[in-house]
N, C-alpha and C positions, 0 to 999 in steps of 0.2 A: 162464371164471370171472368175468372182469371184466365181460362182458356181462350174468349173474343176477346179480353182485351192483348194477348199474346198476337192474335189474328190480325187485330189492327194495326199494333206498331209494326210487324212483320210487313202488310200491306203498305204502311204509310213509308219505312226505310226502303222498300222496292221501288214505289214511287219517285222517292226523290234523288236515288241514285239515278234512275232512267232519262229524269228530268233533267239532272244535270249532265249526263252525257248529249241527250237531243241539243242541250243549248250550248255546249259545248262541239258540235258537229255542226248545228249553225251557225255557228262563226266560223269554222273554219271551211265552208264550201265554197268559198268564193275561187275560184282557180288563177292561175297567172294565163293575160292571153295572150297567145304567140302571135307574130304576124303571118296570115293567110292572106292575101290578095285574093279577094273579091267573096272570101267566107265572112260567114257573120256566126260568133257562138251562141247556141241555144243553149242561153242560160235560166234559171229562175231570177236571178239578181237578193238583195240583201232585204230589202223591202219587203219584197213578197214572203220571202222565208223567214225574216221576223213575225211579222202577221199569221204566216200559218202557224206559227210555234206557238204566238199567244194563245190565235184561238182556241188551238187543241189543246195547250192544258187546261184552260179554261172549262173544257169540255171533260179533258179527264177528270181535274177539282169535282166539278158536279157528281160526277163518278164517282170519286172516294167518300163523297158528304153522302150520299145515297146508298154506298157500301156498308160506310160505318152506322146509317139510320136504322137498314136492314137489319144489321146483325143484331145492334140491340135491342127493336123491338120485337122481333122474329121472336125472344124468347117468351116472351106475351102474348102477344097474335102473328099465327101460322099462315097468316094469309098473306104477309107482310112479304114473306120471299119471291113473292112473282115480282117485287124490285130488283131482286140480285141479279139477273141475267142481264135489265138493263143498267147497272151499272157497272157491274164486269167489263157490258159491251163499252161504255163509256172510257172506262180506263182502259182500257183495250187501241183506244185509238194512236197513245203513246207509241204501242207500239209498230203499227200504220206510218205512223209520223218516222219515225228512224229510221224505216225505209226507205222512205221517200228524199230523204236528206241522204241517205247512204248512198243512193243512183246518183243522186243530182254533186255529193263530193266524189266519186270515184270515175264518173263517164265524163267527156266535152264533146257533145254533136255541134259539128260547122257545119252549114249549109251557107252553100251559093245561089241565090237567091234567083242570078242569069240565066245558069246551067242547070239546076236544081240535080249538081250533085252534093253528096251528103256524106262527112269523113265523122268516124265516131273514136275515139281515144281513149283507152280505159289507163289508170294509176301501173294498174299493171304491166302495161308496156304493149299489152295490146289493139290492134287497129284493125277497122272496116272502114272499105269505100265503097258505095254504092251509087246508084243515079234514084234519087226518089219515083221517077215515073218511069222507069225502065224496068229497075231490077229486085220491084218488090212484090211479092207472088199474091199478099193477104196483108189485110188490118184489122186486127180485134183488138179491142175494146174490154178493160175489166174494172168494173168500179164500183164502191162501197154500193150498200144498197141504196144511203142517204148521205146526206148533208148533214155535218154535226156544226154548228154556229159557223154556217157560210163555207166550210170547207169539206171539198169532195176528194174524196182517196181513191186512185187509181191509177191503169198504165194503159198504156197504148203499147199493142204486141204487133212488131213487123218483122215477117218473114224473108230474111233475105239470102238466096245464097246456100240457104237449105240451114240458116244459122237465126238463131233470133232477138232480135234488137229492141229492147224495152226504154219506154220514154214515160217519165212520171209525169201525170197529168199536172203535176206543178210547176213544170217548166210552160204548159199553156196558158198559166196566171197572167204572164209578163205578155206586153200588149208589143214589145219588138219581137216577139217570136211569132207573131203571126201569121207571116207569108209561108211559114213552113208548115204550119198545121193548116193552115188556110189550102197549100195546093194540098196534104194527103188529103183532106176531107174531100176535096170536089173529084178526086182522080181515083178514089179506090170507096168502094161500098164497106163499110166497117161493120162487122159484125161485136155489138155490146153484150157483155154479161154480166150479170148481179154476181158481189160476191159480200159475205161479213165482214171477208180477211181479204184486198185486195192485196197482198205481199208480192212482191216483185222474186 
């Protein structure tokens, strides 16, 4: 007894450390935006990234209530453990979740809506320019296998340049970013794939 209940606290202090880092990382994603003439920044905005943070620990909460139900009844009935793996999967989306926040605080894609070219800018001081309908060779697609309370985890992989350029599907939450998912969809065939873990 004294070793699950060791198990739990251990589980529940990882949890709420992680938690407060994600909510922590969502507030600070918003970036400052420079003036581009005639760019527009593909952001998620504050909204959307509040929203995805509730969902998902809401989602992970489930997760640890189904962890912690597991272990204690596991020691009773043996059958009880075909729950662990889906709660594992559940708390598992935490960390899904801080990826996706990590792209969306560290990159700023501007796209020009006219030209549809498209500048990406990472924290690090690195930069790509490309033309979205010229200079992209491939589009895949990788994404959760499901939906956990309305939110789907994923990225969009563009080949550009022989270099490749990752976009969290949470920046296609926000409905101003649409002209620029809107032309890759109709201009390039996207190849999807299922993943548990879609980590960027």
């Amino acid at each position: 007894m004294n070793k699950i209940l060791l198990i739990v606290i251990l589980v529940g202090i990882l949890i709420y450390f992680l938690s407060r880092r994600v909510m922590m990382k969502g507030k600070s994603t918003a970036v400052q935006k420079s003036n581009k003439q005639g760019f527009f920044l593909v952001e998620s905005g504050a909204p959307i990234i509040q929203r995805t943070i509730k969902n998902t620990l809401f989602s992970v909460g489930i997760g640890v209530v189904l962890f912690i139900i597991t272990i204690v009844l596991a020691m009773k009935v043996k059958i009880i453990l075909f729950m662990l793996p889906i709660s594992l999967y559940l708390m598992s989306q935490l960390f899904l979740l801080n990826n996706q926040l990590k792209y969306a605080k560290d990159q700023r894609i501007w796209f020009n809506p006219n030209t549809n070219d498209v500048m990406i800018e990472w924290l690090s001081g690195n930069r790509v320019s490309f033309n979205l309908l010229k200079d992209v060779q491939q589009v895949r697609a990788v994404k959760s296998v499901q939906k956990n309370n309305q939110i789907l985890f994923g990225y969009y992989e563009l080949s550009v340049h022989n270099n490749q350029v990752f976009v969290p599907f949470i920046l296609e939450d926000n409905q101003m970013n649409t002209r620029f998912f809107k032309t890759m969809k109709e201009n390039y065939s996207i190849n999807p794939k299922s993943s548990l873990y879609p980590i960027i």
